[in-house]
N, C-alpha and C positions, 0 to 999 in steps of 0.2 A: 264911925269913921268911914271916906269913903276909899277903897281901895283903889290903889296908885294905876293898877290895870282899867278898872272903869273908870276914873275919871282921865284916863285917855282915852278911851273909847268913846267917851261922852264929848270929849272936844274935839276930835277929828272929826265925828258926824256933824255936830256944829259947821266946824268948819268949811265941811263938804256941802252941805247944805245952802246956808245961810249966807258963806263968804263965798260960794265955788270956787274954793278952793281944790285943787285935785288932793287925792284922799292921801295917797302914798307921801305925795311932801309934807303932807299937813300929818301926817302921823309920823313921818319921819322926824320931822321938827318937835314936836311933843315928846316923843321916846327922848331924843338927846336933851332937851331942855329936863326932864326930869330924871333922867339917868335911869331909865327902864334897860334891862338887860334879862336875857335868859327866858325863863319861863313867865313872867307874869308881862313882858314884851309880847310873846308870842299868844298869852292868852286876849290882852288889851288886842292886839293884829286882829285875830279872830272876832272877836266881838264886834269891833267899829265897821272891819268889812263885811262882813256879815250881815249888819244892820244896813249899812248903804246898800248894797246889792241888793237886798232883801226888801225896798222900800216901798215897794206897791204893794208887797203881800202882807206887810205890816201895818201899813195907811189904812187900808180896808179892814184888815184888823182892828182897829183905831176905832174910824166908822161904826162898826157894826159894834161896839162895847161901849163907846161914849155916845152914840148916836148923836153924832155932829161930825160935821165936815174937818179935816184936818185944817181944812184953810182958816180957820175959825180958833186956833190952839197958837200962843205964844211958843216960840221957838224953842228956848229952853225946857220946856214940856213938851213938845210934840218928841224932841232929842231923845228926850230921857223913855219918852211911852215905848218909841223906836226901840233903843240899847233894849229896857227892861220887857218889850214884846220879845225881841229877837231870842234872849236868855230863857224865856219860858217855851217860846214855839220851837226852838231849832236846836239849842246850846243844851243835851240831855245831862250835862255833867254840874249843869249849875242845879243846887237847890232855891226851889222857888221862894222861899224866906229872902234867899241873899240879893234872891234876884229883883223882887220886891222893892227889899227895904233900900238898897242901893239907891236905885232910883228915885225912892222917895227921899233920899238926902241928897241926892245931887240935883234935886227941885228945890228943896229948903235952902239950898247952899246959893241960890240965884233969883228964888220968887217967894211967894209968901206961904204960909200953913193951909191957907186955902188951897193954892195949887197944887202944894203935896199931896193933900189929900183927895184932891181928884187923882192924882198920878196914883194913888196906894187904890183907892177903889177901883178902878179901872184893871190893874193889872193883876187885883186879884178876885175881880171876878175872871182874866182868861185864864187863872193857874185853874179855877172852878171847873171850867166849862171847857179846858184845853183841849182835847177829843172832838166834841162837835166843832167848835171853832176850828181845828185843823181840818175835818173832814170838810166843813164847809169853803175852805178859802183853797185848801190844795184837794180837793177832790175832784175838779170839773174843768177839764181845760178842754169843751167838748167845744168851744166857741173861742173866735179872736179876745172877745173881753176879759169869758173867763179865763182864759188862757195867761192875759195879761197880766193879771191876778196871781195866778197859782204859779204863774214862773217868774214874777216879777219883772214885766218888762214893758217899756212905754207900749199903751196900745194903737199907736200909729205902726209899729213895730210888728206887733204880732199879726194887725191885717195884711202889712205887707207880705210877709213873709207864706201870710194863706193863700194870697192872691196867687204869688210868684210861684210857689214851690209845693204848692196841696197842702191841707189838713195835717197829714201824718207827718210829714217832714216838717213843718211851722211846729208843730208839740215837739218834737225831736231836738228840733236845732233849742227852743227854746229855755227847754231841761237840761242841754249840753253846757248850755251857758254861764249855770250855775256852779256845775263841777270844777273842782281845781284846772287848771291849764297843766299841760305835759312839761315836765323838764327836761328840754332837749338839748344836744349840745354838737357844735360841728368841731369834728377833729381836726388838727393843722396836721396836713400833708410832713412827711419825714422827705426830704428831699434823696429821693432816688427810689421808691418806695411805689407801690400804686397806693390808692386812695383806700384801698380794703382792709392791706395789710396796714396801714398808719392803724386805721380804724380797732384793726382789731391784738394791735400791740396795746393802745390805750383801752381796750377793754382789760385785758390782762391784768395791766396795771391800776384799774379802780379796782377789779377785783382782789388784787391782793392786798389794798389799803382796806378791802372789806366795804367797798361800795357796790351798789345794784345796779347794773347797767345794763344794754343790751343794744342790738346794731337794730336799728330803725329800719327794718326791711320794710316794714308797713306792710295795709293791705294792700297796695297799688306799688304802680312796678316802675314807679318814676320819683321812689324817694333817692333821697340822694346817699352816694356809697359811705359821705364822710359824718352823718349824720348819727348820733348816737342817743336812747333815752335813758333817763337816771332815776329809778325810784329809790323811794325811802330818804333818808338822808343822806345831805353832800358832806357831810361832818367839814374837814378840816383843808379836804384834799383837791375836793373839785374848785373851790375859790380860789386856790393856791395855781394851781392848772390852770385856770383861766386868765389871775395875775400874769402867770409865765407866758401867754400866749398858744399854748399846747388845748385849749378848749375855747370856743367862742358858745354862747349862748344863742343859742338861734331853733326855732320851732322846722319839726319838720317841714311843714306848707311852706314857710320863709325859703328853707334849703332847693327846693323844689323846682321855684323859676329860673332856680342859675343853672339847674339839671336840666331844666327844659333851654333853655340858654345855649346849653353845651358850646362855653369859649374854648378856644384851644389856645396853646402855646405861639406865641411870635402876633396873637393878633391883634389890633387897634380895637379897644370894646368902650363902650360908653354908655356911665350907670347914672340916668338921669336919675335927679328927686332920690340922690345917694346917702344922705341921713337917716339913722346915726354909722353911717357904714359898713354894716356886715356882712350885704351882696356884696358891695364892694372888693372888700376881703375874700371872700369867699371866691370870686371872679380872679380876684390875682394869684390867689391857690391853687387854682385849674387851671391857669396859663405858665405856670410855675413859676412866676414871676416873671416871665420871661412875656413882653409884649409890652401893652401898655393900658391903664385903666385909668378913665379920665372919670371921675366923681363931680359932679355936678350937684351942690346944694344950695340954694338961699339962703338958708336961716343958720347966721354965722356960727352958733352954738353947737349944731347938728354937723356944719362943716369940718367944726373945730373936732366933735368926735370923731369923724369919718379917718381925717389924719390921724387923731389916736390911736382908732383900730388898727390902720395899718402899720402905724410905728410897733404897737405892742405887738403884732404879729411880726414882724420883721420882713415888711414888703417891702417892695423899692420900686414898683411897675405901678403905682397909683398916686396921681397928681390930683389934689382937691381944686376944684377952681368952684368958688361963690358968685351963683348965675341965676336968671330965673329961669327953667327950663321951659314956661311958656311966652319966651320972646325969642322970637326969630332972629340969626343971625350968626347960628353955630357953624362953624366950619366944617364939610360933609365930608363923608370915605370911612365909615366908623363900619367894620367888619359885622359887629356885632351891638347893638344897642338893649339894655335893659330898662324898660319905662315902671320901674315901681310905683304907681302914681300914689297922691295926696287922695287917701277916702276916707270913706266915713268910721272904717275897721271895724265893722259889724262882725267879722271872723274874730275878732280878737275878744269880745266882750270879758270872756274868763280870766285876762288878763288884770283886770284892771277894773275893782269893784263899782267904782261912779261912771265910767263908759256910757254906756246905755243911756245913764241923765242927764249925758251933754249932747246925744245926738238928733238929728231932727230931719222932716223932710226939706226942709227947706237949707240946712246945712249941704246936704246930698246935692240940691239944686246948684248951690255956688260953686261944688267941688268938682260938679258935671263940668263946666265952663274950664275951671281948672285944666282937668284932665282932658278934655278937647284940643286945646290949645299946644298942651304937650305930645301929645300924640300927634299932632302933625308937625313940628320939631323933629320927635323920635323917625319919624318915618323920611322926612324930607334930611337929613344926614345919614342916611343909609347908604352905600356904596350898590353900585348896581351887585345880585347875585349875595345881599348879606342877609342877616335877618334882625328880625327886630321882637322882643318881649314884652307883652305886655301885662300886668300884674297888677292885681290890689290883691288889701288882706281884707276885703267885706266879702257881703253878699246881701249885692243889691242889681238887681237887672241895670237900674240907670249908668249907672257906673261901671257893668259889666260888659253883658251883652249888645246893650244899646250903643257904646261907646265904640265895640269891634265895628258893629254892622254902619256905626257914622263915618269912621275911614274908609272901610271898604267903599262905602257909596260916593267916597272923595275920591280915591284910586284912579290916577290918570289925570287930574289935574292939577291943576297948574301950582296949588300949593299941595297937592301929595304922590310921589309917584305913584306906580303901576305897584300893587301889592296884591301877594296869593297867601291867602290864610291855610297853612296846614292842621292838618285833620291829627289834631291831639288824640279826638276819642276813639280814633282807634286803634293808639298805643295804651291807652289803659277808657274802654268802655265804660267802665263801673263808676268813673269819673267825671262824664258827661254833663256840661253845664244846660242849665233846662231850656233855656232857648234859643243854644247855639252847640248841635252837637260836634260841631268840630274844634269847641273850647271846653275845659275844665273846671269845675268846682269845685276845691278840696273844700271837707265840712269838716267840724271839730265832734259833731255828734257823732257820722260815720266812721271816719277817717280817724278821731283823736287824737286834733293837733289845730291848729291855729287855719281858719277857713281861708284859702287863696282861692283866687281865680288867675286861669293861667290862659293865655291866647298868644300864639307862634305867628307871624306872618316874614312871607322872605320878601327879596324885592325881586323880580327877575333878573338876569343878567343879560348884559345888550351883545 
C-alpha cells in the first residue's frame, strides 16, 4: 500500500513540475481533498517541499546513477526518483526499505513493471553508495556550477550572485536559502502605548500561553521596534492573535522599509504596489491612524486583501484604490511615498519551495521596465521636502542598485524632480548594498530574515 503522506507528496511534485502549478496550492488542495491532518500532513509537507527545493541536487543525483539525462525519464518516474532520492539523501528518519519500496509502487500504480524496476535499481543503488554520492554532489560548491548543485539552485542564479556579491557570499546566500525562513510577527500598537511596550506586553503574553518568542532587535539597528520572532511552535495561540488582529505576519526585512519610511502621525503617505497590504498596515499603525494611507494595487485580489488587512486590524486611515502604479497621473503632495516594487524575490527563496524554478533573467528583465516606470510615479507625486522609499524583497543589482542610480540620473527632469539619496549606510554600515554604499542590503544568510534592499531618497524643499 502506498501511504496517504507519500502519495501526496508524489502529487504535489507532479503538480509542481509538470503542471506549474505553485506547490503550496497544489498541496494545499491534495491535503483537503484527502483529509490529511496532523502528523502524516506535516510529514507529506516535508517531503514534497523538500523534493521540489531540492531539485537540481537530486536531477544530478538522477544523472550520475541512471546515467542518462533526466530529460529523457517520463514524468511519473522522474517524480517518484525525486520523492524516493530526497527520503534517502536528506529525510534521516525514513528507512531506506520504505523509502524504496514507496516509490516503486507509486510507479506501478502509473506505468509498467519495467519502470518500476528501474525506479527500485536506481534508488537502491544510492541507499548502496549514499556517502560517496552525498560527498560527491554536496561536497564542492568551490564553482558557480558546483555550487548549483550542491545548494540547488538554477545556475544562471548562482553565477549571478558570484559575479554581484564574490565567492563567499554566492556559497553563503545560497546555503541560506535552503534553511527554514524565520517566523516573524509585527505587534499591533495598544493605542496610547509606544511601540515597545505593545511589544513587549505581547511577549509576556505568548510566554505565558508557553510560547518562544523574542523582540527582533536583530543584528542591525533599523529593525523595527514592533517586530517580534517566534520559535518552536505557534500551537493554538499565535493564529488565534493573528485572527484577532493583535499579530500580523510579516518578516523582519519586510518590517524594515516602513522603519526606514519613518511616517508620522497626521501625514499624507502613499504605499504603491500595496499587496497583499501589510506596509500598508503597518504605515497606518505608525501614524496612529491618525493621517491617511492611500494603497495602491492592480491586481484586484491582492487589493481585495489589502482592505482585509486593514479591516482585521481595525484601521480607518487606509483607502484601497486599484491603479497601475506605472501610469502616470496620480495626484501629487504625498508626504511620504513607499515604492515596494514588483521583483523577482530572490530574498525570499526560503519562503516558498518552487521560487527559485520559476525565476529567470529574462523575468528580472521585464520587471526592470516595471519598476522604472513606478519609480518615476513614486518620485514625481512627492511634495517638495518629502521622502520617498524604495524596496524590493530580492537581491539583484538590476533591480536594485541600477534602478537608484537610473533616477538619480533623471533628477531634475522633466519627468523626475530634483532628488538627494540619503546615506542609509551610515546608520547601520554592516548593511551596506555592494554597489551603492549609501543603500542597504538585508540578507537572509547574514541577517536571518527575508533579503530587502532598502534606498531613502527626499525631494528637496523649494
Amino acid at each position: 500500500m502506498i501511504a496517504p503522506a507519500r502519495a501526496l507528496a508524489f502529487a504535489t511534485i507532479r503538480a509542481s513540475f509538470e503542471e506549474r502549478a505553485f506547490a503550496e496550492r497544489a498541496f494545499r488542495a491534495g491535503a483537503e481533498e484527502r483529509g490529511l491532518e496532523g502528523r502524516e500532513r506535516a510529514q507529506a509537507q516535508r517531503l514534497a517541499y523538500g523534493a521540489i527545493q531540492r531539485r537540481a541536487t537530486l536531477d544530478a543525483a538522477i544523472e550520475r546513477l541512471a546515467d542518462r539525462s533526466t530529460r529523457l525519464l517520463d514524468p511519473p518516474v522522474l517524480a517518484a526518483l525525486r520523492l524516493g532520492l530526497y527520503e534517502l539523501l536528506f529525510a534521516d528518519a525514513t528507512p531506506d526499505h520504505a523509502a524504496v519500496d514507496q516509490a516503486v509502487e507509486l510507479v506501478k500504480a502509473t506505468k509498467s513493471a519495467h519502470a518500476a524496476g528501474f525506479v527500485n535499481a536506481v534508488l537502491r543503488r544510492a541507499a548502496r553508495e549514499r556517502e560517496p554520492l552525498r560527498a560527491a554532489l554536496l561536497g564542492d560548491d568551490a564553482t558557480p556550477e558546483a555550487a548549483a548543485v550542491a545548494h540547488s539552485a538554477p545556475p544562471w542564479l548562482a553565477q549571478m550572485w558570484w559575479q554581484q556579491l564574490g565567492a563567499e557570499a554566492a556559497r553563503s546566500l545560497l546555503a541560506a536559502v535552503n534553511e527554514p525562513a524565520e517566523v516573524a510577527m509585527r505587534v499591533s500598537r495598544t493605542p496610547g502605548e509606544p511601540l515597545e511596550a505593545s511589544r513587549e506586553a505581547m511577549l509576556e503574553r505568548l510566554a505565558a500561553a508557553g510560547i518562544e518568542a523574542g523582540a527582533a532587535a536583530g543584528p542591525w539597528p533599523l529593525a523595527a521596534p514592533e517586530s517580534i520572532v517566534v520559535s518552536g511552535r505557534l500551537g493554538e495561540t499565535v493564529p488565534a492573535l493573528v485572527a484577532a488582529g493583535e499579530l500580523t505576519p510579516q518578516s523582519r526585512g519586510s518590517a524594515a522599509a516602513v522603519q526606514v519610511l519613518d511616517p508620522r502621525p497626521g501625514e499624507h503617505v502613499l504605499d504603491l504596489c500595496a499587496g497583499p497590504g501589510t506596509k500598508s498596515g503597518q504605515i497606518a499603525a505608525r501614524i496612529d491612524d491618525r493621517g491617511e494611507v492611500i494603497a495602491v494595487e492592480l491586481d484586484p485580489g491582492r487589493a481585495a486583501e489589502t482592505a482585509e488587512q486593514a479591516r482585521r486590524l481595525g484601521l480607518h486611515s487606509v483607502t484601497v484604490i486599484e491603479a497601475d502604479a506605472t501610469a502616470p497621473g496620480m495626484a501629487p503632495g504625498f508626504d511620504r511615498v513607499l515604492l515596494d516594487a514588483p521583483c523577482s524575490d530572490l530574498g525570499a527563496l526560503a519562503s516558498r519551495p518552487d521560487a527559485r524554478w520559476r525565476k529567470s533573467p529574462r523575468l528580472i528583465e521585464r520587471l526592470v521596465e516595471v519598476q522604472e516606470a513606478a519609480l518615476r510615479n513614486a518620485a514625481a507625486v512627492l511634495r517638495p521636502g518629502g521622502t520617498l522609499v524604495y524596496s524590493t524583497c530580492t537581491i539583484s543589482r538590476a533591480e536594485n542598485e541600477d534602478r537608484v542610480a537610473a533616477l538619480l540620473g533623471e533628477a531634475g527632469s522633466g519627468a523626475v524632480p530634483e532628488l538627494e539619496l540619503d546615506d542609509l549606510g551610515a546608520l547601520a554600515p554592516e548593511l551596506v548594498a555592494p554597489a551603492e554604499p549609501r543603500a542597504l542590503q538585508i540578507r537572509p544568510d547574514r541577517d536571518r530574515t527575508t533579503g530587502f534592499f532598502l534606498a531613502r531618497f527626499r525631494r528637496p524643499a523649494e
